[in-house]
C-alpha positions as CSV (number, residue, x, y, z in Angstrom):
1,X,10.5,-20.5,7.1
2,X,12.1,-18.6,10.2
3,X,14.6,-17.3,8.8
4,X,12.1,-15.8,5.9
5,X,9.7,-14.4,8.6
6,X,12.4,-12.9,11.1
7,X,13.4,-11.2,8.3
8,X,10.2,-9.9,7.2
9,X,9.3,-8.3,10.2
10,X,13.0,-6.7,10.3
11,X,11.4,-5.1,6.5
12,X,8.6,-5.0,7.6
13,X,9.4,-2.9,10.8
14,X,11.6,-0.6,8.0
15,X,8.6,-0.1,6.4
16,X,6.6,1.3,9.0
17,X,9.7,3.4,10.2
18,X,10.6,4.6,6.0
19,X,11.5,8.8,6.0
20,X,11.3,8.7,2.9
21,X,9.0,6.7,0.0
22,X,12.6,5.5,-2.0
23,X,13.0,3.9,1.3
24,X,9.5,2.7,1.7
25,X,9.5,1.4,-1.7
26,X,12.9,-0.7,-0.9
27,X,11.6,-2.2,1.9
28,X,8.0,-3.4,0.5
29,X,9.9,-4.9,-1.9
30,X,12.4,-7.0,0.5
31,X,9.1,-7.8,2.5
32,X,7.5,-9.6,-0.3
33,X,10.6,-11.3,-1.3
34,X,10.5,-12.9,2.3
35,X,7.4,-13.8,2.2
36,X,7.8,-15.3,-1.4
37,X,9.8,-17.8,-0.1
38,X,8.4,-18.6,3.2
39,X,5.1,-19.9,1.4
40,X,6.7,-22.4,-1.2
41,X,9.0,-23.5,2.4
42,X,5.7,-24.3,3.8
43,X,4.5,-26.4,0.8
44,X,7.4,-28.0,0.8
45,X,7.1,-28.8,4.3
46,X,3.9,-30.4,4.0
47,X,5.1,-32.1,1.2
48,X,7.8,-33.7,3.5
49,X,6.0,-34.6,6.5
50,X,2.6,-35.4,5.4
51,X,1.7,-38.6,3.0
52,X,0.6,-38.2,-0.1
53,X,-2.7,-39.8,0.3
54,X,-3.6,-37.1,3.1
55,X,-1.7,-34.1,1.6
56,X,-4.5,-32.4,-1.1
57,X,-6.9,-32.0,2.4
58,X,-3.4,-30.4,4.7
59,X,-3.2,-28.1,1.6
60,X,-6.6,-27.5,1.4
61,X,-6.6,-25.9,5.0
62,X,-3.5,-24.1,4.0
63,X,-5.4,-22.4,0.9
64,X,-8.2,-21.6,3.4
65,X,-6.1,-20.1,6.3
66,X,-4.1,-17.6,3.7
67,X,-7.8,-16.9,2.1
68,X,-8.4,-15.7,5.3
69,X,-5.4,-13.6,6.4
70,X,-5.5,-12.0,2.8
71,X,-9.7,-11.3,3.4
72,X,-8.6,-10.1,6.9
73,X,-5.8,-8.2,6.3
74,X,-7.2,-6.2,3.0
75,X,-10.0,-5.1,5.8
76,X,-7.8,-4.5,9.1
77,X,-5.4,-3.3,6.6
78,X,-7.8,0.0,5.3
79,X,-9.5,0.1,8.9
80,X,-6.2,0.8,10.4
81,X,-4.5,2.9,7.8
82,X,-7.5,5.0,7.7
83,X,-7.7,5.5,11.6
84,X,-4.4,4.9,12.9
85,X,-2.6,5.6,10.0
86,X,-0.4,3.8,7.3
87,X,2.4,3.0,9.5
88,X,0.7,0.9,11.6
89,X,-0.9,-1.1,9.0
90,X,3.0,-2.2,7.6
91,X,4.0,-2.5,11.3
92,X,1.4,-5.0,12.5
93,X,2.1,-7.9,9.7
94,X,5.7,-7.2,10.6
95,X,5.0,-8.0,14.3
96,X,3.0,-10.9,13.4
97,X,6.0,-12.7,11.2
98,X,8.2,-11.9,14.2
99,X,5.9,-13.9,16.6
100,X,5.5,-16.6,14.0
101,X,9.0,-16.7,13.6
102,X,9.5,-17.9,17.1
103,X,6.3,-20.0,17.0
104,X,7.5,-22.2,14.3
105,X,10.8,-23.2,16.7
106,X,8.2,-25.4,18.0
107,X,8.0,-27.1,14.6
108,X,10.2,-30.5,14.2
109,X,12.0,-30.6,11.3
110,X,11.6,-32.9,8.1
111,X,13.5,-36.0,7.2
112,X,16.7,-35.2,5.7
113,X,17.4,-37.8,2.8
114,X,20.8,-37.8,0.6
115,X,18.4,-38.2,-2.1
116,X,16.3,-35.5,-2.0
117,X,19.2,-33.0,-2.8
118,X,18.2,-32.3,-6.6
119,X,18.6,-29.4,-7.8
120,X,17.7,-27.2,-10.8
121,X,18.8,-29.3,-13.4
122,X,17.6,-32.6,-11.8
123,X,13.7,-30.8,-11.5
124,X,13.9,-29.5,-15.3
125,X,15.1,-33.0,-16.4
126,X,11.7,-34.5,-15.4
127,X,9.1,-34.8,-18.1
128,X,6.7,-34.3,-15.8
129,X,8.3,-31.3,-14.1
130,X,8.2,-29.6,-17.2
131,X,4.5,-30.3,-17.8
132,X,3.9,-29.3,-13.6
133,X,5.3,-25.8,-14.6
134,X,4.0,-25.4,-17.9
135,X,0.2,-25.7,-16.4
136,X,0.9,-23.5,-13.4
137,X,1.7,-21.0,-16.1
138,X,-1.7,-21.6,-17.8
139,X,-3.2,-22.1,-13.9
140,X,-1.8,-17.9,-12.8
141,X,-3.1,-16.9,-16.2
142,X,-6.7,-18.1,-15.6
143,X,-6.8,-17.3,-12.3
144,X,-5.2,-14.4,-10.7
145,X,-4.7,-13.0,-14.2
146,X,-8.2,-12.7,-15.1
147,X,-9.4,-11.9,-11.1
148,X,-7.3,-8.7,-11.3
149,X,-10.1,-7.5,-14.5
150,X,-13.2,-7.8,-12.0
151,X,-12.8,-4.8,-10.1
152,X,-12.7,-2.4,-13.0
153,X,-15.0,-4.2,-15.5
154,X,-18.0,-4.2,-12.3
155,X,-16.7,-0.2,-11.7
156,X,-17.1,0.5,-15.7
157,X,-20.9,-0.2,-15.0
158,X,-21.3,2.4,-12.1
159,X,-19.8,0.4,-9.0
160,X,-17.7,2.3,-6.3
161,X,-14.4,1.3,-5.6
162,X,-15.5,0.3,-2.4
163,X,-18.4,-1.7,-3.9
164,X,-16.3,-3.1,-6.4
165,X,-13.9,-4.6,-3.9
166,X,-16.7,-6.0,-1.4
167,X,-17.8,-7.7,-4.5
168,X,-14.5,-9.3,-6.0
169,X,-13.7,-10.0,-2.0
170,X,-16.2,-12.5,-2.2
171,X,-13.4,-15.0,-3.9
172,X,-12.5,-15.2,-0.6
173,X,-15.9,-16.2,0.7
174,X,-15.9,-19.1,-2.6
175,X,-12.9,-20.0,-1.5
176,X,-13.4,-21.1,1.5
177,X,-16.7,-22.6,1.6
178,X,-15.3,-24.5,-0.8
179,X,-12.4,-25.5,0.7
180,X,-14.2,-27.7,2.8
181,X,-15.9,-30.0,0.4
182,X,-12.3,-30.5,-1.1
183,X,-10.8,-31.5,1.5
184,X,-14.2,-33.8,2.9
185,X,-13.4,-35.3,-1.0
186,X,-9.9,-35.1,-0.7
187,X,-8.9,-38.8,-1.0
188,X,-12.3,-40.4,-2.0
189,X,-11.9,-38.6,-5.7
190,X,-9.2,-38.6,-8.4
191,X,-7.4,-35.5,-9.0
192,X,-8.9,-34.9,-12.3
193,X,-12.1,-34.7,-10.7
194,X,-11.0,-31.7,-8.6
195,X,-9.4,-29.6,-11.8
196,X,-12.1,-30.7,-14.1
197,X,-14.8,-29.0,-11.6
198,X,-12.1,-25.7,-10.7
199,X,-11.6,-25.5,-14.4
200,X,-15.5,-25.3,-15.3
201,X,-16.2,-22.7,-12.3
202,X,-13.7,-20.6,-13.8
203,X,-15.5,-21.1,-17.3
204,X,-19.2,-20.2,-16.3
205,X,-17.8,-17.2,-14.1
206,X,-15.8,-15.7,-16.7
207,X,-18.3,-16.1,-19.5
208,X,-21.0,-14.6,-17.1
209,X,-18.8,-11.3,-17.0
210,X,-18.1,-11.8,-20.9
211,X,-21.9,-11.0,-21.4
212,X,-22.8,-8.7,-18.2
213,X,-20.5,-6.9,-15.6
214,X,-23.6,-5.6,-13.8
215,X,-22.9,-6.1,-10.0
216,X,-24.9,-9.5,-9.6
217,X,-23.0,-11.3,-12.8
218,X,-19.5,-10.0,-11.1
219,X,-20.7,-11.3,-7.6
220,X,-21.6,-14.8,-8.6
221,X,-18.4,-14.8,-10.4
222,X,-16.2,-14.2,-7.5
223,X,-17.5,-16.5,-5.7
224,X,-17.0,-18.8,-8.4
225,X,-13.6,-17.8,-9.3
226,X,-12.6,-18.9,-5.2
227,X,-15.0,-22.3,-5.7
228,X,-12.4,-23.1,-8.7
229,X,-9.6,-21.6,-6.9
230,X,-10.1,-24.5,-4.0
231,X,-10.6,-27.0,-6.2
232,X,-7.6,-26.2,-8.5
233,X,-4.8,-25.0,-7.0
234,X,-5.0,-27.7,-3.7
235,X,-4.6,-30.5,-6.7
236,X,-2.1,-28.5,-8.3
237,X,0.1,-28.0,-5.4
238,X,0.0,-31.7,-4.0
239,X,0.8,-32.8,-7.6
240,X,3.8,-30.4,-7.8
241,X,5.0,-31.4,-4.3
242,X,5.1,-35.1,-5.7
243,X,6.3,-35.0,-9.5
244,X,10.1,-34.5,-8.3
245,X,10.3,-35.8,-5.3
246,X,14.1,-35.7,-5.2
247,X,13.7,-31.9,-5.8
248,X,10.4,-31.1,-4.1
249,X,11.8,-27.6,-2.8
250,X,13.1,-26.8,-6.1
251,X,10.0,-27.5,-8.1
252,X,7.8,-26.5,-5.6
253,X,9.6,-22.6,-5.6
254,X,9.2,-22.7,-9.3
255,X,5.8,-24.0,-9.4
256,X,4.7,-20.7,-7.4
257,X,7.3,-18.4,-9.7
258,X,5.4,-20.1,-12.8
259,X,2.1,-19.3,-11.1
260,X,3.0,-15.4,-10.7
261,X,4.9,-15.3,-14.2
262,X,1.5,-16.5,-15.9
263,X,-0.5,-13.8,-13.9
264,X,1.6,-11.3,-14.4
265,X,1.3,-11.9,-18.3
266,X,-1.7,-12.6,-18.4
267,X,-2.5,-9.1,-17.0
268,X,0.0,-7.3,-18.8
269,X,-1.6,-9.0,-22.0
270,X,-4.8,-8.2,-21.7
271,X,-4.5,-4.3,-20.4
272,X,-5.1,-2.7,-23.7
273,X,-8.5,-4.5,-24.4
274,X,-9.2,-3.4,-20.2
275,X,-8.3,0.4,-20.7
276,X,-10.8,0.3,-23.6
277,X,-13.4,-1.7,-21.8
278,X,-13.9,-4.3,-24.1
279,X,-14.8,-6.9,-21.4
280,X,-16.3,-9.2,-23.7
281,X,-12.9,-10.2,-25.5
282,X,-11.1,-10.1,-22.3
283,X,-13.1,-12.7,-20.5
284,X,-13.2,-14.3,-23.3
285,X,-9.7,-14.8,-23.3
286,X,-10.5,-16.4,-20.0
287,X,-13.2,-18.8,-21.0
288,X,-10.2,-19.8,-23.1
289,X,-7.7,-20.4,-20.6
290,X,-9.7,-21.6,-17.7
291,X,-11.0,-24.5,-20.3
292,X,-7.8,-25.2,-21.8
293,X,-6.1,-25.6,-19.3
294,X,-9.2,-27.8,-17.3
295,X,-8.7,-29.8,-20.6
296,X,-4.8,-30.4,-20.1
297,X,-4.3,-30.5,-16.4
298,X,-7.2,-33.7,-16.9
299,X,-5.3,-35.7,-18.9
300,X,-1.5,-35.1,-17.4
301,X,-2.8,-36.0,-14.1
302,X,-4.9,-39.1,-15.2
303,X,-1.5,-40.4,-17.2
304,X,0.6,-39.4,-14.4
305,X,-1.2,-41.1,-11.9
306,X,-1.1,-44.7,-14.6
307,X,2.7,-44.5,-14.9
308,X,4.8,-46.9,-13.4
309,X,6.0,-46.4,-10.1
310,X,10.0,-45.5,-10.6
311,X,11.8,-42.5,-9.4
312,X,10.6,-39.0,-11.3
């Protein structure tokens, strides 16, 4: 994780300080890949430090606090590129990653077993695994696939940009609210619990903008989108930091690749029936996901959690 954020403040730095938009362009890109595998190191840090029984509530806060610094940043971000300029706005995260760079020092480090050394092979072996990534395909697809379409089907009705953004921003709001019942429950409930509730926010809020993207409909539905968020992904992350534990960091970095691959699809899927504004069919398509998946992650984790106790 230090080594991730020193060097995304060194990009980040090159970003504010780009002559020339190839150069810009170059260093956005290094910047994210730092920061793409700083946040799977700090799941698999929690994963490695803090019990199982306890971890779904550790990753609950960790859901909330990036909730935040995304809702945050997305409004410093615009106040600062609009008044100070755009440089600024690339040169304060960069500062920021630096600091916590040095702040982490303070961090001990996890147990170091000879065991827990697998590697690619040893976290695609695993049944389960397999099954971990195969939903956190499904899980990017329903959600940030599908969030991406609530801006522009709210603006097809009439909304602003601006509007449109205050409105899908309000994940953020769902998300965090939410957050803390999950983690108050975290512990007294079974997992399934957790992704059957996610799974049926995600349901009502995308059929809700199947039949109406009028500003109200799309508002309730962000906020429902971040209610399912919390409730989802925490349970998904805990269970991936736990179906390999001999090769948590592997399965852990491509449980968030799966996560981004599915979104990515999923948008990339769905952009003709978007550019002709057919809302209806394309969160339908999500009504479709969100419950299929609800259905699937339900029963995986109520048969993972009967299996025998033996090495993944």
């Amino acid at each position: 994780m230090r080594v991730t954020l020193s060097a995304a403040c060194l990009f980040g730095t090159l970003s504010a300080l780009a002559p020339t938009l190839e150069l810009l362009v170059l260093a956005r890109a290094c910047t994210g890949a730092c920061i793409a595998a700083a946040v799977p190191s700090a799941l698999v840090y929690v994963g490695d430090v803090v019990p199982f029984a306890r971890r779904q509530g550790v990753l609950t806060d960790l859901n909330a606090a990036s909730a935040l610094g995304i809702t945050g940043a997305i409004g410093l971000g615009g106040v600062l590129a609009a008044t100070v300029g755009w440089r600024v706005a690339f040169l304060l995260p960069a500062l920021l990653a630096g600091a916590l760079s040095l702040v982490l020092r303070r961090l001990p480090e996890p147990p170091r077993h000879a065991d827990h050394q697998g590697g690619l092979a040893l976290a695609l072996r695993s049944v389960w695994g397999r099954r971990v990534l195969l939903l956190a395909l499904v899980e990017g697809a329903a959600l940030l696939g599908l969030l991406t379409y609530l801006a522009p089907a709210v603006e097809s009705r009439g909304a602003s940009p601006t509007q449109a953004g205050g409105l899908v921003g309000l994940y953020g709001v769902g998300l965090l609210l939410t957050s803390r019942v999950v983690k108050r429950l975290a512990g007294r409930l079974p997992p399934p619990v957790f992704l059957a509730a996610g799974s049926s926010a995600l349901v009502v809020a995308y059929a809700a903008v199947a039949l109406s993207q009028v500003p109200g409909v799309v508002a309730a539905a962000a906020l429902l989108v971040g209610a399912g968020w919390a409730s989802m992904h925490s349970t998904m992350q805990a269970w991936a930091t736990e179906v390999v534990p001999r090769a948590r960091a592997t399965i852990v970095s491509l449980f968030a690749a799966a996560l981004f691959v599915g979104s990515g699809a999923a948008t990339a899927a769905l952009a003709p029936l978007a550019g002709d504004l057919r809302w209806g069919p394309v969160f339908g398509v999500g009504v479709a996901l969100a419950g299929g998946f609800g259905v699937a992650a339900v029963i995986a984790t109520s048969r993972f959690g009967r299996r025998p106790a033996v090495a993944a």
